[in-house]
ZAMARGU-4260 file (C-alpha; in steps of 0.2 Angstrom, whole numbers, plus 5000, padded with zeros to 4 digits):
<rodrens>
0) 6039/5147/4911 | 6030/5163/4909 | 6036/5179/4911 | 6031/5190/4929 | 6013/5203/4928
5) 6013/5217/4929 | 6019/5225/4949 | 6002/5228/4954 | 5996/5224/4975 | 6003/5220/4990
10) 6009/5202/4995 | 6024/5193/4986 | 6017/5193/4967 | 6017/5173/4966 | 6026/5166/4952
15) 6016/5151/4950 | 6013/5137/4937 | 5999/5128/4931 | 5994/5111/4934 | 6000/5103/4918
20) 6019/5112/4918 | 6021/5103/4937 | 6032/5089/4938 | 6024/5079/4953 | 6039/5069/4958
25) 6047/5074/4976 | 6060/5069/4984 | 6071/5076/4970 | 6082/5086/4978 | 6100/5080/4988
30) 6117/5079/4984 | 6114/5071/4967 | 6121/5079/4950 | 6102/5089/4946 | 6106/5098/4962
35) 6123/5102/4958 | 6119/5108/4942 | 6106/5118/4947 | 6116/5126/4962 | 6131/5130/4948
40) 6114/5137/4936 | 6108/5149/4949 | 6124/5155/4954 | 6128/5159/4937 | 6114/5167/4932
45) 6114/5178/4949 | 6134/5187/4943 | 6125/5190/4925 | 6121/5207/4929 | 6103/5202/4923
50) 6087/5214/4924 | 6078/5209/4939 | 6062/5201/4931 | 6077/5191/4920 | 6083/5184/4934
55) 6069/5178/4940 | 6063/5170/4926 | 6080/5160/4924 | 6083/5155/4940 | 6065/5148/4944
60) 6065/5138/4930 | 6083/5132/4934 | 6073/5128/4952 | 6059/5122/4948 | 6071/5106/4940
65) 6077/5100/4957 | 6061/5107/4968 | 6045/5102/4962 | 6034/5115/4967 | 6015/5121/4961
70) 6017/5140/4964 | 6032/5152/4971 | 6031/5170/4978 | 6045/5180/4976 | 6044/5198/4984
75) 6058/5212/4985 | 6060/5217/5003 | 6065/5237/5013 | 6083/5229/5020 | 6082/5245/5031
80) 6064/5235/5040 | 6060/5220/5029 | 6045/5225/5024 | 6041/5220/5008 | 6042/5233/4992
85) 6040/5225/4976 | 6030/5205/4973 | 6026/5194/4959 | 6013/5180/4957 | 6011/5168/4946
90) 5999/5154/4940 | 5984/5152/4954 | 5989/5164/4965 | 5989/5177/4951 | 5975/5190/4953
95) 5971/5188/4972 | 5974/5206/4973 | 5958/5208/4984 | 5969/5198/4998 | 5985/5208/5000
100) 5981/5220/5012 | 5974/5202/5023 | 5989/5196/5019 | 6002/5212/5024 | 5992/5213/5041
105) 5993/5195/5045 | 6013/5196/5039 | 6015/5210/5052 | 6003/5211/5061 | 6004/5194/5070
110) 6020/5183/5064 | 6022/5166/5067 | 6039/5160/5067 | 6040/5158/5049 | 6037/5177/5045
115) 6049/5184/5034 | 6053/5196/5046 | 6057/5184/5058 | 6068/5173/5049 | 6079/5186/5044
120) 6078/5193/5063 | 6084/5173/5067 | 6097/5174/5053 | 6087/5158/5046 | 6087/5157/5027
125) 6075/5143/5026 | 6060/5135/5033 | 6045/5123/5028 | 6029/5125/5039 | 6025/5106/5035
130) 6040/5103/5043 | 6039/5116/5056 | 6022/5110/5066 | 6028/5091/5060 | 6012/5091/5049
135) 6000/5100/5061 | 5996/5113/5049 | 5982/5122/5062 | 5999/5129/5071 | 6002/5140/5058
140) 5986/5153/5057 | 5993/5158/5040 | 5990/5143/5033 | 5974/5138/5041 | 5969/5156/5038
145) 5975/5160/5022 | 5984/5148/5011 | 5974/5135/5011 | 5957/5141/5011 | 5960/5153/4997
150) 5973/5142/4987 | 5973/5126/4993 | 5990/5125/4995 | 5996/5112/5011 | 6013/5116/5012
155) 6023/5132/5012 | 6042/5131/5010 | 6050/5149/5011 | 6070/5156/5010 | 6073/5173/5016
160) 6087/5181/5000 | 6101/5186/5013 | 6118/5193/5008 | 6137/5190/5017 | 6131/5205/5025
165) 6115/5200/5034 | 6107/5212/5022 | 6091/5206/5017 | 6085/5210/4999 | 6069/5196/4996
170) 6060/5183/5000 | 6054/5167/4990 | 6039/5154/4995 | 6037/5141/4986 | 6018/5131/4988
175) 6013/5113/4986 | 5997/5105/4983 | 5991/5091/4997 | 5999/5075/4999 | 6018/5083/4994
180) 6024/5092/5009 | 6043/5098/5006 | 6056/5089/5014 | 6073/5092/5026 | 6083/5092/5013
185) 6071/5100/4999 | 6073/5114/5012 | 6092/5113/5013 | 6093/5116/4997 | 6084/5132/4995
190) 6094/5137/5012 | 6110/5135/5003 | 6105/5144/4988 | 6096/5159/4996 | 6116/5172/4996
195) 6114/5170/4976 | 6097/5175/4977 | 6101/5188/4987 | 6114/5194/4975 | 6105/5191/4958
200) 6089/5201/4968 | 6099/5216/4973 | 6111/5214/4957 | 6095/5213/4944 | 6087/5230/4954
205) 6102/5239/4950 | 6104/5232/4931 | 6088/5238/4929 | 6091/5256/4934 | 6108/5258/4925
210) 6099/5254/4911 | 6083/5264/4913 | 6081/5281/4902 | 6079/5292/4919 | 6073/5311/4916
215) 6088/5320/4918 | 6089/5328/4937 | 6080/5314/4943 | 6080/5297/4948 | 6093/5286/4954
220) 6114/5287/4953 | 6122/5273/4944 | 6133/5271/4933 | 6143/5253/4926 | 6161/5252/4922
225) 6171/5241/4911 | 6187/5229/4916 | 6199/5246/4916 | 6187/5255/4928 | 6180/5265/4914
230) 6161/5272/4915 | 6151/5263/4901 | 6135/5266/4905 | 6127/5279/4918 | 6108/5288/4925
235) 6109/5307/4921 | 6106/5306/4941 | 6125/5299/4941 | 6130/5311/4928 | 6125/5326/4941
240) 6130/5315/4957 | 6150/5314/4947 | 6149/5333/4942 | 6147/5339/4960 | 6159/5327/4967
245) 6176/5336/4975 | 6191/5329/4969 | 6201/5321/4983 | 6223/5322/4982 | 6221/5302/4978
250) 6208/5301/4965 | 6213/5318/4958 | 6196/5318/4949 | 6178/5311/4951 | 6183/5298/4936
255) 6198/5294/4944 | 6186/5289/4961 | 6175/5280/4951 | 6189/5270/4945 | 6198/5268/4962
260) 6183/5260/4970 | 6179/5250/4955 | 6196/5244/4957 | 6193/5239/4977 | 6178/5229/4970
265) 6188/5219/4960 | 6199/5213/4975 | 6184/5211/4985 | 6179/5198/4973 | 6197/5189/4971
270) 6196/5190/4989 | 6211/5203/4993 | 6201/5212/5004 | 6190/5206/5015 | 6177/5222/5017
275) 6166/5227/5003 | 6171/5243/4995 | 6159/5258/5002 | 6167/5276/5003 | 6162/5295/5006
280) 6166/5309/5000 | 6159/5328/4999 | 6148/5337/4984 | 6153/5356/4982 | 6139/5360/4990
285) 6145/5353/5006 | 6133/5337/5007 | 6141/5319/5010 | 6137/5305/4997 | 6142/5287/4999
290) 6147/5276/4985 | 6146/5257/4984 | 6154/5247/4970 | 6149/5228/4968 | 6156/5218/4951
295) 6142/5211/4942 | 6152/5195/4933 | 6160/5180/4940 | 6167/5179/4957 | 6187/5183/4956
300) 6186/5189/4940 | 6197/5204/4938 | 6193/5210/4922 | 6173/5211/4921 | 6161/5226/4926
305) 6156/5232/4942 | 6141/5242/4946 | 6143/5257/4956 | 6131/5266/4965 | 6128/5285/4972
310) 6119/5291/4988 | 6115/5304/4999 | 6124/5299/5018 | 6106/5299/5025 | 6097/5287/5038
315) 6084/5274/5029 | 6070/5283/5021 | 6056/5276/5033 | 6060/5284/5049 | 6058/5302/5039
320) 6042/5298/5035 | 6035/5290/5048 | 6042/5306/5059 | 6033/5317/5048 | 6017/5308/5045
325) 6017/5307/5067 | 6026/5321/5073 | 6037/5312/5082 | 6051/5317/5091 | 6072/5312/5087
330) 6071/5301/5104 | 6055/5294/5095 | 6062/5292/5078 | 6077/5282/5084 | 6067/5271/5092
335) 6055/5267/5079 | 6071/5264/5069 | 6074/5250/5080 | 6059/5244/5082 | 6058/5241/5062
340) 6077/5231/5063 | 6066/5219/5078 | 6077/5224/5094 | 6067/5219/5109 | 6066/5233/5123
345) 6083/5227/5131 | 6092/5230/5116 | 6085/5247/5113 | 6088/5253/5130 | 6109/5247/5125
350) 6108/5255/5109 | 6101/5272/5115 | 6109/5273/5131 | 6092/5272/5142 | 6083/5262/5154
355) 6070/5251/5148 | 6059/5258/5160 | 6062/5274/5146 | 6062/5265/5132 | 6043/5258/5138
360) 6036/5275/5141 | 6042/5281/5123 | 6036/5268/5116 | 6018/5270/5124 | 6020/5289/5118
365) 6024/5284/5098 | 6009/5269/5101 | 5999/5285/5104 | 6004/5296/5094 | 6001/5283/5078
370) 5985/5274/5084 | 5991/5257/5089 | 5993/5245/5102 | 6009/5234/5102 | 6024/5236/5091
375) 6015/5225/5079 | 6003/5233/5074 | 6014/5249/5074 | 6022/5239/5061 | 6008/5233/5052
380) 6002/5253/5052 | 6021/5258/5044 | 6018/5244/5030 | 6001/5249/5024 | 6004/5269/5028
385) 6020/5269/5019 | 6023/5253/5009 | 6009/5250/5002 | 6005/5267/4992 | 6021/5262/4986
390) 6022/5246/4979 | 6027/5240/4961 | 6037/5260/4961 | 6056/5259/4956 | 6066/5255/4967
395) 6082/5263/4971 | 6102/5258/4975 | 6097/5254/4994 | 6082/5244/4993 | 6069/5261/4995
400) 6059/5268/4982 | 6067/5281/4970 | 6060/5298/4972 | 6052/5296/4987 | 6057/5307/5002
</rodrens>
């Protein structure tokens, strides 16, 4: 399998093979040993605290044994909006740069049920357009509209990359050529795989930062530690993060914190605690920071690394921006928060305590205010007004690029 392009455009950079390295057999999939294998494969290879593009690489292979497929998309995703940050394409859908935007606006703009968005919203991890419309294809205008008249792909089979926390952190399409549309239990499969992608997505982001040569005062705060909660490897940002840290009476010093919640990562893996290990504690400035551990090896293993990761007690990046680039107002803000996490009018009038009457008439004001229509497009405008500048950028700890504010 070759190895990802460069992080260049917009929609999911499709890791793709060429006609010669596709096997055409289907039907491959089920509870046979090849699928048990390459379930045990991909969950391996997801706690090997690999590099992002690593991970991929292994784990597509490994897939492309029990799913015969003739190009994949695999795209990194804001778990604050689920709005695509990073992509990779392969194989016939590499250079189709020209379409991204196309592609973006129809993804946001108008979703059918099988937008990523969507499935995450419907805490689906997978579906098959084939299998969707029940082989009416001209159902899905992303197909009819898209796909098939640029590619030629008939069949679409996609898994949204969700963690135990509902926390979204990719997506992966798999394509098909005509005649080989995916089945139930092809599509099962990937379902049943996707928390492992999830985890080797989000794990392979944060590999690739501990192990990034960051200008010292900048970039991201991460740091690793070994099976005795020792720091082994660490960004300068983490460096800084540790020296303005204030020593609480429990940890005694910012090591000694360090170790304590890499310690409460461990039990969350060997399942003595039941709550992922996240904590908060004050800089000497006065400023909150949150720290999140996660081990990086085997599940229960109570001896291997963990990754831990340092940020500012902030809301998500998106709402700043979009406030600042509109002049919106906090009411405003808040709402657009929601809008982007796919609460319907009801269940932003619960959330902030007004009536949807209220709710309506903000909305029209932030419609105004940024030039759109519907919450659609308002989302649409947010992904090529803030995302798309962005794209292929590192990405940080939470899912947002690094250095952006």
């Amino acid at each position: 399998m070759s190895r990802p392009g460069a992080l260049v455009g917009i929609a999911p950079r499709c890791l793709g093979y060429h006609a010669g390295e596709v096997h055409r057999q289907t039907g491959a999939v089920g509870k046979g040993l090849l699928a048990e294998r390459v379930r045990r494969d991909i969950e391996v290879i997801a706690r090997a605290g690999l590099r992002l593009d690593d991970f991929l690489d292994e784990t597509l292979s490994s897939l492309h044994r029990a799913l015969s497929f003739d190009a994949a998309c695999v795209a990194t995703v804001d778990p604050a909006t689920l709005i695509i940050t990073s992509a990779r394409k392969y194989g016939g859908l590499r250079g189709a740069d020209d379409h991204d935007v196309a592609w973006g606006q129809q993804e946001y703009g108008t979703p059918e049920a099988t937008s990523f968005p969507l499935l995450a919203s419907a805490a689906q991890r997978a579906v098959g357009t084939h299998l969707l419309t029940e082989g009416h294809l001209e159902r899905s205008p992303r197909m009819t509209e898209f796909i098939r008249p640029l590619f030629g792909y008939t069949d679409e089979l996609r898994g949204v990359c969700s963690d135990d926390r509902d926390s979204t952190w990719g997506g992966v399409a798999l394509f098909r050529d005509p005649g080989r549309p995916f089945d139930a239990d092809e599509t099962a499969f990937l379902a049943e795989l996707t928390p492992s992608l999830a985890l080797g997505i989000r794990s392979g982001i944060l590999a690739r930062i501990a192990t990034a040569l960051v200008p010292a005062n900048r970039g991201p705060a991460v740091l690793i530690t070994d099976g005795r909660g020792e720091i082994v490897q660490a960004t300068p940002g983490a460096r800084d993060e540790l020296d303005r840290l204030v020593p609480g009476p429990a940890a005694g010093s910012p090591a000694g914190i360090i170790s304590l919640i890499a310690g409460a990562a461990r039990r969350y893996a060997t399942g003595e605690s039941a709550t992922p290990p996240r904590a908060r504690f004050r800089t000497s400035s006065g400023q909150w920071l949150v720290i999140h551990a996660a081990p990086l090896d085997a599940a229960g293993s109570t001896h291997g690394q963990v990754v831990v990761t340092i940020e500012e007690a902030r809301p998500p990046e998106i709402v700043a921006l979009v406030v600042a680039a509109y002049d919106l107002t906090p009411r405003e803000r808040d709402i657009v928060q929601l809008v982007l996490q796919g609460l319907d009018t009801k269940e932003i009038a619960q959330a902030v305590f007004l009536s949807s009457y209220t709710v309506q008439d903000h909305l029209k004001a932030i419609f105004d205010k940024v030039g759109v229509r519907s919450r659609r497009e308002l989302v649409a405008k947010i992904y090529v007004d803030q995302y798309v500048p962005r794209i292929g950028a590192e990405l940080g700890p939470s899912g947002w690029f690094v250095g952006s504010v």
